[in-house]
C-alpha positions in Angstrom: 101.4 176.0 65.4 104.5 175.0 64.5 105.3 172.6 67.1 102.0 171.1 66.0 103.0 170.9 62.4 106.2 168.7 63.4 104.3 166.4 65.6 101.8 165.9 62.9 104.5 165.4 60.0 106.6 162.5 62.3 103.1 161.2 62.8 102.3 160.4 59.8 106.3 159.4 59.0 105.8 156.8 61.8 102.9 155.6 60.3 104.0 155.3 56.6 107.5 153.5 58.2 105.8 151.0 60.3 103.4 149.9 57.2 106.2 149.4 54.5 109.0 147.7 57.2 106.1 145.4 58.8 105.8 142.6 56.3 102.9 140.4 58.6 100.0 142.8 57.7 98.7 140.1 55.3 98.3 138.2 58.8 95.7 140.8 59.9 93.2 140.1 57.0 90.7 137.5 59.4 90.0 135.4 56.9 92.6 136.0 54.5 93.8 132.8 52.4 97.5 133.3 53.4 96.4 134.1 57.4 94.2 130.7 57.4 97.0 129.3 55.6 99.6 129.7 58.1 96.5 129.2 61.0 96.4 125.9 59.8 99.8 124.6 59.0 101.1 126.1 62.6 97.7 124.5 64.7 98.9 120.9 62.6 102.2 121.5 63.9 101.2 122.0 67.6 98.9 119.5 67.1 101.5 116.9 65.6 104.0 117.5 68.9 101.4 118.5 71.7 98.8 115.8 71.1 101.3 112.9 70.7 102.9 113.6 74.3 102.0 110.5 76.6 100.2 113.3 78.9 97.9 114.7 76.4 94.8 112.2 76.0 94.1 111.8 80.0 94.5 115.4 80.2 92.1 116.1 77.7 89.6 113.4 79.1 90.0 114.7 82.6 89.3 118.0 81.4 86.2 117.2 79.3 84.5 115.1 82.0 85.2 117.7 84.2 83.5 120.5 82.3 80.6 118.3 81.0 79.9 116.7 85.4 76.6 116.6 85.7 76.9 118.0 89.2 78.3 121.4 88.6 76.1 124.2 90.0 73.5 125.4 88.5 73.9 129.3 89.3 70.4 131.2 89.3 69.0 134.1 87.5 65.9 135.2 89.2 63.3 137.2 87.4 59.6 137.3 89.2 58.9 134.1 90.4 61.2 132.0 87.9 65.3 130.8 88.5 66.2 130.7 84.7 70.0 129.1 83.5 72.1 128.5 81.0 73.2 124.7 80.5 75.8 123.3 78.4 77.3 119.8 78.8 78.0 116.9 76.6 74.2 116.3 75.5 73.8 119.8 75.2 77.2 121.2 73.6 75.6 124.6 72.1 73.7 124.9 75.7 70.0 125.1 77.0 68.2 128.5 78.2 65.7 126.8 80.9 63.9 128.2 83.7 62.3 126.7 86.6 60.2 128.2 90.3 62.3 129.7 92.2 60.3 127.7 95.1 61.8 124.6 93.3 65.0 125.9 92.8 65.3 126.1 96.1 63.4 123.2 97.1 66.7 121.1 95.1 64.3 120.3 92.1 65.0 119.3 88.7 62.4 120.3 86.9 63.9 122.5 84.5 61.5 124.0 81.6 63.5 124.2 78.9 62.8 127.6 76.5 65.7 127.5 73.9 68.0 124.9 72.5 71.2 126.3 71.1 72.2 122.8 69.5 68.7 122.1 67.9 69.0 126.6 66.5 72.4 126.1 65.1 71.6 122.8 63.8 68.2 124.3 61.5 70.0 127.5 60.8 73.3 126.1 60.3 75.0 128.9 62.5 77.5 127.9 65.4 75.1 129.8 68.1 76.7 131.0 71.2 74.5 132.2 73.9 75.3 135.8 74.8 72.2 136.4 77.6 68.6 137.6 77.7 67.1 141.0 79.1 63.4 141.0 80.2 60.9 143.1 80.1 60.1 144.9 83.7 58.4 144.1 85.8 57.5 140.8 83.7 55.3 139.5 80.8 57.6 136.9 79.5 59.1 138.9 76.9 63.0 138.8 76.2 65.7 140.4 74.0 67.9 137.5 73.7 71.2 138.0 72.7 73.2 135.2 69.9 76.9 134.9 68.6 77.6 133.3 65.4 81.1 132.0 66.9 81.5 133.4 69.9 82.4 137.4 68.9 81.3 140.2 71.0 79.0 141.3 68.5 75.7 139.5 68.4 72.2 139.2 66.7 69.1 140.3 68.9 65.7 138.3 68.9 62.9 139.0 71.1 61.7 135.5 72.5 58.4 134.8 74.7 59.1 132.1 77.7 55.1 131.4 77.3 54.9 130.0 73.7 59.3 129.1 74.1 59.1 131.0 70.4 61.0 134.1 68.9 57.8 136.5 68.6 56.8 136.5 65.0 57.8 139.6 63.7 59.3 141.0 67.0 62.1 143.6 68.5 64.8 142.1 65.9 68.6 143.7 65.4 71.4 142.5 63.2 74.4 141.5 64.0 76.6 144.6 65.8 78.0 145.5 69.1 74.7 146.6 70.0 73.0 147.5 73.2 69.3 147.4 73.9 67.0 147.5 76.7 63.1 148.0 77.2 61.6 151.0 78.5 58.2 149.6 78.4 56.4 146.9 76.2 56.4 149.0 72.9 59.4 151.6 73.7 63.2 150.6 73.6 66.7 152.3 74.2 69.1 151.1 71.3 72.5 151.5 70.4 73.4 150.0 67.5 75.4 150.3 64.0 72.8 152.2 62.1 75.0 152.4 59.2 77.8 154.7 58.1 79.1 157.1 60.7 77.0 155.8 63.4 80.4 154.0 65.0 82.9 155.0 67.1 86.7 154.5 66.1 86.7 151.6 68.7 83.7 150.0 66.6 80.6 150.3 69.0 78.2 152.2 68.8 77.7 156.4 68.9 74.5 156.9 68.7 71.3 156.2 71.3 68.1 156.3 69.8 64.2 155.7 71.2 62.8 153.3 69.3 58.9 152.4 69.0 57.6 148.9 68.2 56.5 148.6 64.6 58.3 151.2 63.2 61.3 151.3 61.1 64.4 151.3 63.1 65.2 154.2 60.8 62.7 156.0 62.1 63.7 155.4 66.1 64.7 159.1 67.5 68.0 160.4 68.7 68.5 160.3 72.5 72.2 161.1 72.3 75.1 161.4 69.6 78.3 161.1 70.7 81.5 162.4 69.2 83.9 159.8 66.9 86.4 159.4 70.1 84.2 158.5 72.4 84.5 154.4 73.2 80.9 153.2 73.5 78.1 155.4 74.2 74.6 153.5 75.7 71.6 154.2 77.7 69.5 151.9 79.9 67.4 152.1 82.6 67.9 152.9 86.4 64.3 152.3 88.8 64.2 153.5 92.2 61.3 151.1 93.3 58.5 151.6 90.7 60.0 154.8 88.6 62.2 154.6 85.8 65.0 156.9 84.9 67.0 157.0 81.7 70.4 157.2 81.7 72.5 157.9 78.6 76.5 157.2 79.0 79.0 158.8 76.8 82.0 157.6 77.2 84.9 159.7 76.9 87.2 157.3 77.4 87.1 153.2 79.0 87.5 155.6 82.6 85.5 158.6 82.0 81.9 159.4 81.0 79.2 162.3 80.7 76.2 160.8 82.5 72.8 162.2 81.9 69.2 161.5 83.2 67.4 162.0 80.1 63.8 163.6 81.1 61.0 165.6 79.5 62.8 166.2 76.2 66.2 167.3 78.0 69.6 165.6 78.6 70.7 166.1 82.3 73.8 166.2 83.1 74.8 164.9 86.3 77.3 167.0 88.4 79.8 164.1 89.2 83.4 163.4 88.2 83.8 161.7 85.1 85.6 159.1 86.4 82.7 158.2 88.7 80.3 155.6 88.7 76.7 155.3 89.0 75.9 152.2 90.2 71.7 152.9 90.5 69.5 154.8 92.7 68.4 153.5 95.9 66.1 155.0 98.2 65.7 158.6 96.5 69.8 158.5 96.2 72.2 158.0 93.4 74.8 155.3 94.6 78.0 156.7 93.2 81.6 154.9 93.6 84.5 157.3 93.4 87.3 156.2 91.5 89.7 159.5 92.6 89.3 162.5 95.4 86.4 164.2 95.6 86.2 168.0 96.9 82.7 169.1 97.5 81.7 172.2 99.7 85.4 171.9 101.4 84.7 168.1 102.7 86.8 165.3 100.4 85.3 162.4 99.6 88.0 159.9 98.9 89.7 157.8 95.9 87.7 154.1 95.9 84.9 155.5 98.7 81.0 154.7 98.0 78.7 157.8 98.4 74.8 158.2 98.3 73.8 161.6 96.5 70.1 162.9 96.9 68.6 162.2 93.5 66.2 165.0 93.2 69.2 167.5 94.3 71.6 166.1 92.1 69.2 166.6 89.2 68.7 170.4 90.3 72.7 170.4 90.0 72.8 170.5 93.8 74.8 167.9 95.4 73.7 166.5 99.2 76.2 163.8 99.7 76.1 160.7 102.3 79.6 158.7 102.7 78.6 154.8 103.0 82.0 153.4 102.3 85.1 154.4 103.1 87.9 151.7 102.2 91.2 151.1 104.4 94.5 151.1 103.1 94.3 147.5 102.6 90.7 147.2 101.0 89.1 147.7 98.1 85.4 148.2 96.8 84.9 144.3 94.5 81.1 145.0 93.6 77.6 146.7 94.7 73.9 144.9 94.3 70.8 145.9 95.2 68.0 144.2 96.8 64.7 145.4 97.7 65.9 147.4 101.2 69.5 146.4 101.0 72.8 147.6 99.6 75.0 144.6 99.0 78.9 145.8 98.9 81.5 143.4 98.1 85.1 144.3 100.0 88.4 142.7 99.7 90.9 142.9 102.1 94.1 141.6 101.4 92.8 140.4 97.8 90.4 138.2 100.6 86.6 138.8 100.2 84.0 140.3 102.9 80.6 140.8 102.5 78.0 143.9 103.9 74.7 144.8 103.6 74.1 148.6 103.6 70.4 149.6 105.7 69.3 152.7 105.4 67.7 154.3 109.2 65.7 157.1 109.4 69.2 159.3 110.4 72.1 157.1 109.3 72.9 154.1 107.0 73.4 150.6 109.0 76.4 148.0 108.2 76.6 144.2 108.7 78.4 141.9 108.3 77.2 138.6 105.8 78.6 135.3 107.6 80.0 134.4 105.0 82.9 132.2 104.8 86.6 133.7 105.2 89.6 133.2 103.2 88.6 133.6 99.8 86.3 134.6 97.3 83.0 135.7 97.2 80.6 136.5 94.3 77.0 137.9 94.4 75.4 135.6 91.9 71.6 136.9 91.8 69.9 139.7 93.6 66.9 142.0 92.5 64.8 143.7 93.7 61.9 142.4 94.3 63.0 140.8 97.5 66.2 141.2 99.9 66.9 137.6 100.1 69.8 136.6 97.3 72.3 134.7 96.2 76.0 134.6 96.5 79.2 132.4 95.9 82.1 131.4 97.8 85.4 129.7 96.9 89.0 129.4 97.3 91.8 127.6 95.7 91.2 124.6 97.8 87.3 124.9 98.4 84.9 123.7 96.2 82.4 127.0 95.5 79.6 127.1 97.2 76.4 128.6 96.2 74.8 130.2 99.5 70.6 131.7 99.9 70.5 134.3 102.6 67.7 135.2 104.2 67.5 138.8 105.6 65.1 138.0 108.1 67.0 135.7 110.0 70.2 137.1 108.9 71.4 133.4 108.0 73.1 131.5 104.8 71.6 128.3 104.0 74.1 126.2 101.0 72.2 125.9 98.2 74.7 123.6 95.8 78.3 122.7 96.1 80.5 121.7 93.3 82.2 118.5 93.7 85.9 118.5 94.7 87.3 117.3 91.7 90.9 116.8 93.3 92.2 116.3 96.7 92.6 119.7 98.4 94.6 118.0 101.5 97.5 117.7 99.7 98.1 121.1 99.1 98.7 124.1 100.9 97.9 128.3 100.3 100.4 130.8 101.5 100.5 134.4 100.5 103.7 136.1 100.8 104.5 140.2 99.4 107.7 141.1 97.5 108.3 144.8 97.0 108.2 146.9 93.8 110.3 148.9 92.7 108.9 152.1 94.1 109.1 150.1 97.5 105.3 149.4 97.7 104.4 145.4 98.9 103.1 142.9 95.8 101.0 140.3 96.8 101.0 136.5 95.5 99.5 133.3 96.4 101.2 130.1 96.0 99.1 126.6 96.1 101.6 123.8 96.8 102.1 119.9 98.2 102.0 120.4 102.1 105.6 118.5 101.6 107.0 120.7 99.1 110.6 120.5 99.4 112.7 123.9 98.3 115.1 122.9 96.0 114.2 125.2 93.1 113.0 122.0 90.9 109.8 122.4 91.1 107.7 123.2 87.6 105.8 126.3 88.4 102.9 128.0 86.8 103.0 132.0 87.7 99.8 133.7 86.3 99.2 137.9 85.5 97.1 140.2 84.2 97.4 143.6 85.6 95.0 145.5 84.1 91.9 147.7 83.7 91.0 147.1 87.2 90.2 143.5 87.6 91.5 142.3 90.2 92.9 138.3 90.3 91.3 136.7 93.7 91.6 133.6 94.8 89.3 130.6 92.2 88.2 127.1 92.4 89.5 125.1 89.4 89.0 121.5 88.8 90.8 121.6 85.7 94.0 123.7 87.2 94.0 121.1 90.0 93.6 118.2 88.2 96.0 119.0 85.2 98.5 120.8 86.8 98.9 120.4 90.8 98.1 117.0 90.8 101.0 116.5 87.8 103.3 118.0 90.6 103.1 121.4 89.5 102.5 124.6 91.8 100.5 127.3 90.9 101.3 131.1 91.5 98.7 133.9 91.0 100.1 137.9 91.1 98.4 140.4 92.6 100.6 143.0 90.2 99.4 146.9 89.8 97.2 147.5 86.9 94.6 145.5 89.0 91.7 146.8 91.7 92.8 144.6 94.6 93.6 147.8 96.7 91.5 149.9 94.6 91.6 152.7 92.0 95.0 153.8 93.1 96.4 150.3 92.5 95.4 150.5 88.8 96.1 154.2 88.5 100.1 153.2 89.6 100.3 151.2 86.0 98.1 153.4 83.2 100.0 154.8 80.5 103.9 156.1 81.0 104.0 154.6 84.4 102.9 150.6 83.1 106.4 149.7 83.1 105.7 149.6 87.2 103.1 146.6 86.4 105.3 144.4 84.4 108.3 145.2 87.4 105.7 144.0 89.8 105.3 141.0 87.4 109.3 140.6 87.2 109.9 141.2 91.2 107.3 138.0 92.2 109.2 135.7 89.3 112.6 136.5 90.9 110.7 136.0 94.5 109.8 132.3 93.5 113.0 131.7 92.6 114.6 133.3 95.2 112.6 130.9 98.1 113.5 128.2 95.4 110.1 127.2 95.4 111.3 126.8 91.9 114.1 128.0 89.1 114.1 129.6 86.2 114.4 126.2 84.0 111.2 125.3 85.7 109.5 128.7 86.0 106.8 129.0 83.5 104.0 132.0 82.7 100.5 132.7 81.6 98.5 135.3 80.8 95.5 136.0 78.5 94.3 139.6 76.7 95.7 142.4 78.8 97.4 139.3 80.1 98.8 138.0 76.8 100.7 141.4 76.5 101.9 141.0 80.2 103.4 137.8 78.8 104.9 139.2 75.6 106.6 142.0 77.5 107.6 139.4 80.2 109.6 137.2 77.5 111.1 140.1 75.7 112.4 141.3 78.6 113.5 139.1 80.8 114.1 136.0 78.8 116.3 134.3 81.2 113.6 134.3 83.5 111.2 131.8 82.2 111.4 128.4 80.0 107.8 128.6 79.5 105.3 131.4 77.9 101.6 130.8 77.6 100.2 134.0 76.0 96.2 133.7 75.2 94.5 136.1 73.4 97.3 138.6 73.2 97.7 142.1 72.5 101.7 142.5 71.3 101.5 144.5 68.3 101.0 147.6 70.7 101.8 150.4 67.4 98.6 148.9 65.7 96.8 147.8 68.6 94.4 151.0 68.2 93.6 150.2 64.7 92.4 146.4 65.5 88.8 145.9 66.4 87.9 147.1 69.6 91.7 148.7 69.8 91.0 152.2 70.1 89.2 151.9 73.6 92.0 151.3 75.5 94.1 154.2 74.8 92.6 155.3 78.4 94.9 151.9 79.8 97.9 152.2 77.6 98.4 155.1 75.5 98.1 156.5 72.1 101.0 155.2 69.8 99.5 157.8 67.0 100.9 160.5 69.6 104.9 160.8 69.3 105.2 161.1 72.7 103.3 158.2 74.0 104.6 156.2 71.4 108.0 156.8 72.5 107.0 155.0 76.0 104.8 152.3 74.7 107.8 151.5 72.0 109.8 150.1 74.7 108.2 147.4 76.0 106.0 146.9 72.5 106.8 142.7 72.3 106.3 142.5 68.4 108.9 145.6 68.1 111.1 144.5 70.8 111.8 141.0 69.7 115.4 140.4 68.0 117.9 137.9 67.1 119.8 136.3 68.9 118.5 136.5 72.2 117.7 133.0 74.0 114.1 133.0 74.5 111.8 130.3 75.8 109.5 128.3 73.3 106.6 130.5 73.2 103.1 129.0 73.4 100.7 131.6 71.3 96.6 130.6 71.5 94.1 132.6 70.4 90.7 132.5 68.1 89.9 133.4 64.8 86.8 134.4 66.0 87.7 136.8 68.7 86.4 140.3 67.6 87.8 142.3 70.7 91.4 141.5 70.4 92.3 140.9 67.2 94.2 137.3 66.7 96.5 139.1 64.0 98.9 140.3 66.9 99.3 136.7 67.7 99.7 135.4 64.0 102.6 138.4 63.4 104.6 137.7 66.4 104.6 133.8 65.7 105.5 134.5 62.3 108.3 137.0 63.4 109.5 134.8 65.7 109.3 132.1 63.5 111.1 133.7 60.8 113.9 134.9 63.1 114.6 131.2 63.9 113.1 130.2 66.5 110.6 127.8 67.4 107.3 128.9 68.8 104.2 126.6 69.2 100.5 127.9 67.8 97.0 127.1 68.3 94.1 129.2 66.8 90.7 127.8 67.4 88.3 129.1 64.6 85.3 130.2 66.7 84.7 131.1 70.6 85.2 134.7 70.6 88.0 136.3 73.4 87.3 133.3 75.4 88.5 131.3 73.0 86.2 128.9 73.1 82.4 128.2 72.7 82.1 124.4 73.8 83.1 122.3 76.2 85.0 120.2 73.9 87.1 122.7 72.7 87.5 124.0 76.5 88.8 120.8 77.8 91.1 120.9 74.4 92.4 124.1 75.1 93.4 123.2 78.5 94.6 119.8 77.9 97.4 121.6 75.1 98.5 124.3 77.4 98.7 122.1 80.4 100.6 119.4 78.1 103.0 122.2 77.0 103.4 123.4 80.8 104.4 119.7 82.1 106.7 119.0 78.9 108.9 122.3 79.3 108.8 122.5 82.9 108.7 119.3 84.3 111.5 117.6 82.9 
């Protein structure tokens, strides 16, 4: 009790400390006159350097007609018979929501129906409408819950919208603006989870509660499925089918890693008897499709960390547990994704951060694998599958390939190109290698580096090395017109890390980084910087970073810590303020990744690589290049106004840009895409090239 007593007392001391001797707090207020005050005299700053450099109007141009080619690919969404697709280029700078056959969409067709124009909405509502998606109804009437933006935040207004009269439905399925989450269950039954008013939140700020809600009542009246507890990051429920029949599903989520699952049925929450760190992916065949994100002990047999297992449902729900192994990964692979199709399991492996693609049969004794021909050496994405037939759709790309958008056809077990983007720059030039430093706990990092075939080591080259490491996304190998365009064919080289914190080798890769041990991620980070230099594929005069979110913080700790390192920082997005983080929007979720900096304890390891308490004076630093959104309502663009204004204050020059909508992607058009791009690549090529 004692103990207790103390921790709580130099708690709260902490707390009162870092409020009085932080003198940016003002920044935090959103829309606070003296935040958009200094938002605005920084961007005209930027603005008055970045946008007068020689480099800056062709790279804007050659970004803009880029994003706005009419010849991108149009990526399908299939629902019953219909392709639909979201559209935005320079006519359309808001977007279109426009479906077509799929026999036409196949056929190479262009006639698009178009259901919803986001420039014509915002235009007679005078709202800046960004398109968040669209949920039918199963198996299909034509009814939607369509999801809108004002700006680009996370949180969104729901409509419900008929493809048959291209109208919202007068007096529909209508929620305000919130984090919410809501499916159908049937035409006049829905699953919500929304803000329905005080104490219905979580302390991450989505939502607690899951209600049943009938059409025409009040959503007042809509009755309580689940309640979750204040801590718990976002609790939800939807809707799992297993051919015709329907489950519900309610998720509370403990923390971002860990849930209660339950199969909500004849009055009852069921708790399902799996670790709370595993996920279910759907049912398939009368079997839960579970992906295990740590060991696995059942009946003396271990199921192991990153495997894929089928559990029989009906057991399962009688707390019995009948398991079938279907995936078991290799040291040097990792489960990317699962779909399902009608009688297929679609799994998505990388090996070597290099995608492979399987379809999962099930025999009347044993599960079947094969092998997609897909191509090799690179990327691939399911784009569409359902499950109304086993033919689907799926991506493939590389640094130096255009993506492709592929159709296979089970039947003949064949993929047919559908579209290919345009190569926007010449990939003959250039070259891919992929080399492996080691960490620090001897364990081999992989990067990739995209060069001129006649790069010359000299250690002059300006180089871009990009990170995240984080909450298991894993950085794989992209096609990017505008990275090629504005930055290799400007001479540049581009270097993406394959640090811990990611999935690329699965759960144990992200696992290495959470918490106490996340100074391992940004060594990872630190080891490929000195790599580069070491090869002298470049020098630290010419070595520059970039990271966004999770990313931006990778940057921030990057600078503070190894100044000498880099003379450029792009840090998007960031979280740096990492005392306050959990007290910032969406904060409070990813205590599960980093910590809590409430606790003593875990403050005292998250203090020491925190970048808005660890930057000083008189340390040479590189010219920071801070970009974030006003608008971004998931990481909060106060830690990026505090740490410019620190920094600024402490002497030394930093450059700024805040765009005032698009959300965490920090933009909602095109134009202000291909602006983005064109200032950060303009900052890149004036501090690294010279």
């Amino acid at each position: 009790m004692k103990k207790n007593i103390i921790l709580l007392l130099m708690t709260m001391a902490s707390l009162t400390i870092t409020a009085q001797e932080d003198p940016y707090l003002d920044l935090e207020e959103i829309d606070g006159k003296k935040a958009l005050e200094f938002v605005n005299t920084q961007n005209q700053k930027t603005f008055a350097v970045l946008e007068a450099e020689k480099e800056y109007a062709s790279l804007y141009q050659k970004a803009l007609t880029i994003l706005n080619a009419k010849d991108r690919i149009v990526y399908p969404s299939i629902t019953g018979d219909y392709v639909y697709n979201f559209w935005q280029d320079a006519t359309h700078v808001r977007g279109i929501w426009r479906r077509m056959t799929t026999a036409d969409y196949n056929a190479g067709k262009s006639n698009w129906d178009i259901l919803l124009d986001l420039d014509a909405l915002s235009e007679k509502e005078q709202k800046k409408w960004v398109f968040h998606g669209a949920t039918p109804l199963y198996p299909g009437n034509g009814l939607y819950l369509v999801n809108l933006s004002n700006g680009g935040g996370d949180a969104h207004e729901t409509r419900e919208f008929d493809v048959r009269t291209k109208q919202f439905v007068p007096y529909g399925i209508f929620l305000p603006e919130a984090k919410s989450s809501i499916q159908y269950w049937d035409e006049n039954n829905l699953i919500v989870s929304t803000d329905f008013g005080p104490g219905s939140l979580t302390e991450s700020g989505y939502p607690k509660i899951v209600k049943w809600w009938k059409r025409g009542t009040p959503l007042s009246e809509a009755k309580t499925l689940l309640s979750g507890d204040p801590s718990d990051v976002y609790n939800s429920g939807s809707v799992l089918r297993d051919g015709e029949t329907p489950y519900l599903l309610l998720n509370k989520s403990l923390s971002f890693y860990t849930r209660k699952s339950y199969i909500h049925q004849n009055g009852q929450n069921l708790l399902l008897n799996i670790p709370d760190d595993a996920s279910l992916l759907g049912i398939k065949f009368g079997k839960a499709i579970v992906e295990l994100k740590s060991d696995w002990t059942v009946a003396t047999k271990t199921y192991s960390q990153g495997s894929l297992i089928a559990m029989d449902f009906k057991a399962l729900l009688e707390e019995k547990q009948q398991i079938e192994l279907l995936f078991k990964p290799t040291p040097n692979q990792s489960l990317e994704s699962v779909a399902m199709t009608k009688n297929q399991l679609l799994i998505n492996v990388l090996n070597d951060v290099k995608s492979e693609l399987y379809l999962l049969s099930k025999g009347k004794e044993k599960w079947y694998q094969t092998r997609v021909d897909a191509p090799a050496y690179g990327t691939i994405s399911i784009v569409s599958a359902n499950r109304e037939s086993d033919d689907f759709y799926y991506s493939f790309e590389n640094f130096l390939e255009p993506t492709t958008l592929f159709v296979y056809n089970v039947k003949n077990r064949k993929s047919t190109k559908v579209q290919g983007l345009p190569a926007f720059f010449s990939a003959d030039k250039y070259k891919v290698e992929q080399f492996f430093v080691k960490g620090t706990d001897g364990k081999n990092v992989p990067y990739f580096v995209i060069s001129a075939k006649n790069l010359v080591l000299n250690g002059k080259n300006p180089t871009l090395l990009y990170g995240y490491g984080g909450f298991e996304v894993a950085m794989q190998p992209f096609y990017s017109g505008t990275m090629g365009t504005l930055w290799l064919e400007q001479g540049g080289i581009y270097v993406l890390a394959n640090i811990r914190g990611g999935a690329e080798y699965g759960p144990s890769w992200h696992q290495a980084g959470l918490k106490e041990k996340r100074q391992l991620i940004y060594d990872d980070f630190t080891a490929i910087s000195r790599d580069v230099i070491k090869r002298k594929i470049t020098s630290n005069k010419h070595l520059g970073i970039m990271g966004g979110s999770n990313g931006g913080l990778l940057m921030g700790v990057a600078f503070t810590q190894h100044p000498e390192l880099y003379n450029a920082v792009v840090c998007q997005v960031p979280l740096l303020d990492m005392k306050r983080y959990n007290k910032l929007l969406a904060g409070a979720s990813w205590m599960g990744e980093y910590g809590n900096p409430d606790i003593p304890e875990e403050w005292a390891y998250i203090q020491k690589y925190s970048p808005y308490h660890n930057v000083k004076s008189g340390v040479k630093y590189p010219e920071v290049f801070f970009m974030t959104s006003t608008r971004d309502d998931r990481v909060h663009p106060g830690h990026a106004r505090k740490m410019a204004a620190k920094m600024l204050d402490l002497g030394y020059p930093i450059y700024y840009y805040e765009n005032t909508e698009g959300g965490h992607g920090g933009s909602s058009t095109n134009d202000q895409r291909a602006r983005w791009n064109a200032l950060q690549y303009t900052y890149l090529l004036k501090k690294l090239k010279s």
